[in-house]
C-alpha positions as CSV (number, residue, x, y, z in Angstrom):
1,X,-8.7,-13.1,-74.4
2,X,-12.2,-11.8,-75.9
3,X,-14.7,-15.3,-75.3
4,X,-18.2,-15.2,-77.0
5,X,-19.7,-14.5,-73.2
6,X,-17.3,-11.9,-72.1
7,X,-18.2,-10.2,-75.7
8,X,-21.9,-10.3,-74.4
9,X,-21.2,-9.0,-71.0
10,X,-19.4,-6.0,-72.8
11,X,-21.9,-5.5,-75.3
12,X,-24.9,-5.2,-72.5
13,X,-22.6,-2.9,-70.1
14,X,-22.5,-5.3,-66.8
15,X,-18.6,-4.7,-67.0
16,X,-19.0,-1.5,-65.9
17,X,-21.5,-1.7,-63.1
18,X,-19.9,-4.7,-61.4
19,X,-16.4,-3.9,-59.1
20,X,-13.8,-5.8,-60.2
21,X,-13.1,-7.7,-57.1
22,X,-16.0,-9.0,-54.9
23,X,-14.1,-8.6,-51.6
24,X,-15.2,-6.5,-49.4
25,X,-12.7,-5.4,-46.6
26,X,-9.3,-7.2,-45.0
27,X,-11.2,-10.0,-43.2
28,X,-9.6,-11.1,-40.4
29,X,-6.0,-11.9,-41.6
30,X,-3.3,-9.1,-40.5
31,X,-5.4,-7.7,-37.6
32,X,-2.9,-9.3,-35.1
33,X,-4.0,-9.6,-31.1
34,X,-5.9,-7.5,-29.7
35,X,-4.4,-5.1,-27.5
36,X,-4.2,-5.5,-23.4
37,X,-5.7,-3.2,-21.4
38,X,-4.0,-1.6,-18.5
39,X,-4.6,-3.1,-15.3
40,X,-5.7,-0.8,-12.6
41,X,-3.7,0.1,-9.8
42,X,-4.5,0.5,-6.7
43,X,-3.8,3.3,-3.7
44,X,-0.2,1.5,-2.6
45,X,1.2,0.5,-5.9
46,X,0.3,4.4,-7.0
47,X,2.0,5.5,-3.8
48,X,5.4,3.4,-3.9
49,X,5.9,4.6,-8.2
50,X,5.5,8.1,-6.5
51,X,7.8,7.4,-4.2
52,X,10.6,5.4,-6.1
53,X,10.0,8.9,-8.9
54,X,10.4,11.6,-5.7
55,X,13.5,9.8,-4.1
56,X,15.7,10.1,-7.2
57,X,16.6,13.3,-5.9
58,X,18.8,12.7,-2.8
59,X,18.1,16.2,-1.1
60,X,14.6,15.5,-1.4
61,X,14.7,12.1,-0.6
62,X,16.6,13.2,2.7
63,X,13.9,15.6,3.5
64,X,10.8,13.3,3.1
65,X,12.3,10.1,4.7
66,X,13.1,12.1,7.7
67,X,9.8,13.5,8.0
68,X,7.9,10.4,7.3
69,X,10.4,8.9,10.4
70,X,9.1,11.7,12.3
71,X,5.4,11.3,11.7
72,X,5.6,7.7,12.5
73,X,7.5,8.3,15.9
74,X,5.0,10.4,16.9
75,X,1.9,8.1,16.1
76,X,4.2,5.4,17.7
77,X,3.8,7.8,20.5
78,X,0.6,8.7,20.9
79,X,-0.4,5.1,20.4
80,X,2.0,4.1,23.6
81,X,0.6,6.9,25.5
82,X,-3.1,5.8,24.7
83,X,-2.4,2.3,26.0
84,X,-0.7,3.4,29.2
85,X,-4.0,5.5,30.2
86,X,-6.1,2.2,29.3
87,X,-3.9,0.2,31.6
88,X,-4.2,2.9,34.0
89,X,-8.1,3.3,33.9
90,X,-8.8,-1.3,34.3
């Protein structure tokens, strides 16, 4: 509906140069939370999802196990050796 003041708005041309709606933007409704960063891992948490990924394979899984065991007995080894010579030298 035409009022006297919105005939004098239309007659001067501020219509035209004002936008419609003053809003500017979304504001802060509908941005939800903000998303979580992933956390860091660290060397053994890296090493055991490699692991848990490598072993699905049993042949593979077979081969590394055993030569992990092996690596192991030999530091076990060495270590048992080292002591013996300690012992030795007191």
């Amino acid at each position: 509906m035409a009022t006297p003041e919105n005939r004098r708005s239309q007659a001067k041309g501020g219509d035209k140069l004002r936008p419609k709606s003053r809003r500017k933007g979304r504001g802060k409704k509908g941005k939800g939370k903000p998303a979580e960063k992933p956390k860091k891992k660290d060397k053994s948490s890296l090493d055991a999802d490699l692991d848990s990924y490598m072993l699905k394979d049993k042949k593979f899984a077979a081969t590394k196990l055993n030569s992990d065991l092996d690596d192991y007995m030999a530091a076990a080894a060495k270590a048992k050796e080292e002591k013996k010579e300690e012992t030795k030298k007191e």
